[in-house]
N, C-alpha and C positions, 0 to 999 in steps of 0.2 A: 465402574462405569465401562458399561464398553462400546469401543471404535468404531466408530460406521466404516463401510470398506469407502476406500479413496473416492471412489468416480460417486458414489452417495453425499459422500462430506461436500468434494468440491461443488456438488449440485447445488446444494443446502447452501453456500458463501456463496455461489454465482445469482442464485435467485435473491438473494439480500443483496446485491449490488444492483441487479437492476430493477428489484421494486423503489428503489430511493430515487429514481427517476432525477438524476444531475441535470444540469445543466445541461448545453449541448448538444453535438451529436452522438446518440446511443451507440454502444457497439454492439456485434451482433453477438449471441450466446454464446456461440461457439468461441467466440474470441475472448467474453470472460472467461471460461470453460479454461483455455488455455493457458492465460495468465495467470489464474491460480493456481492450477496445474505445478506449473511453473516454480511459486512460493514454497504449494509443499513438497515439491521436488527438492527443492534445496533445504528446506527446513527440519523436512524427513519426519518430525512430528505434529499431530492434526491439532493440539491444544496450542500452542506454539502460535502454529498459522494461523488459527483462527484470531486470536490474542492480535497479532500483526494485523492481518487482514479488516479488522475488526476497528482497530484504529486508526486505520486510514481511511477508511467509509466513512468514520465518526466523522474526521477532520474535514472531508471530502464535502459532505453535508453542513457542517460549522459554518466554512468558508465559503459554501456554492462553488465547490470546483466542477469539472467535467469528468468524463467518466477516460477522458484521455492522463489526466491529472494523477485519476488513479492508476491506471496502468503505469505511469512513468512513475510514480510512489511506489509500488509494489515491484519495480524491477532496483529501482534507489534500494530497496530494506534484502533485494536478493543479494545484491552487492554487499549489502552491508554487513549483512548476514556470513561471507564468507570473507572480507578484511577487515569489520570492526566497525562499528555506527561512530565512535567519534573519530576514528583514523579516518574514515568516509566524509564526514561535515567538515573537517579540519582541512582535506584535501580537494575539495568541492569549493569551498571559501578560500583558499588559497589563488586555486587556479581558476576563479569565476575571471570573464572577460571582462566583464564591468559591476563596480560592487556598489549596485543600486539598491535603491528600495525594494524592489520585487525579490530581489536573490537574498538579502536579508528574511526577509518575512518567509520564504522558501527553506533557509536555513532555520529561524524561529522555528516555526511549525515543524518540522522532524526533530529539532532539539526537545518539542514538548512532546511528541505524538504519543510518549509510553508513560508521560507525567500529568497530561490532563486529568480533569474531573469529570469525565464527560460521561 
């Protein structure tokens, strides 16, 4: 199988974010452009991010999030990406200011995002 070059790949995952048409107010291309950018900047491989990327749209779509939701998801998975997705949830749920229903279900939903059926 072989690689699309970077600025092809990230094209191909930015045009799938905003055909899904979220909720919202859209962002402009250049700013997905950027945020995935971003992903596979730290991921450093395209099968990987896509994989990631991929699961957050799904969830993003699931839930009716906004395309802000996903930005703040795909900077959550960069982080996570470089100290550990559960060292990230465990510290995330530690230090939440208030541990309502919203931040549960925020927590939920990234405990599943690589366990779905979706």
């Amino acid at each position: 199988m072989e690689l699309e070059t970077p600025k092809e790949f990230i094209r191909q995952l930015a045009d799938e974010w905003v055909s899904l048409e979220l909720p919202g107010v859209d962002f402009a291309y250049a700013d997905c452009i950027k945020i995935i950018d971003g992903l596979l900047t730290t991921i450093q491989d395209q099968q990987r991010t896509r994989q990631t990327f991929t699961a957050i749209l799904d969830q993003a779509a699931e839930l009716a999030k906004s395309s802000l939701w996903v930005e703040r998801e795909v900077k959550f998975e960069i982080l996570a990406h470089s100290i550990g997705r559960e060292e990230l949830l465990a510290l995330e749920l530690k230090h939440a200011p208030i541990l309502d229903d919203q931040t549960l279900d925020l927590y939920n939903a990234r405990k599943r995002r690589f366990t779905s059926t979706n």
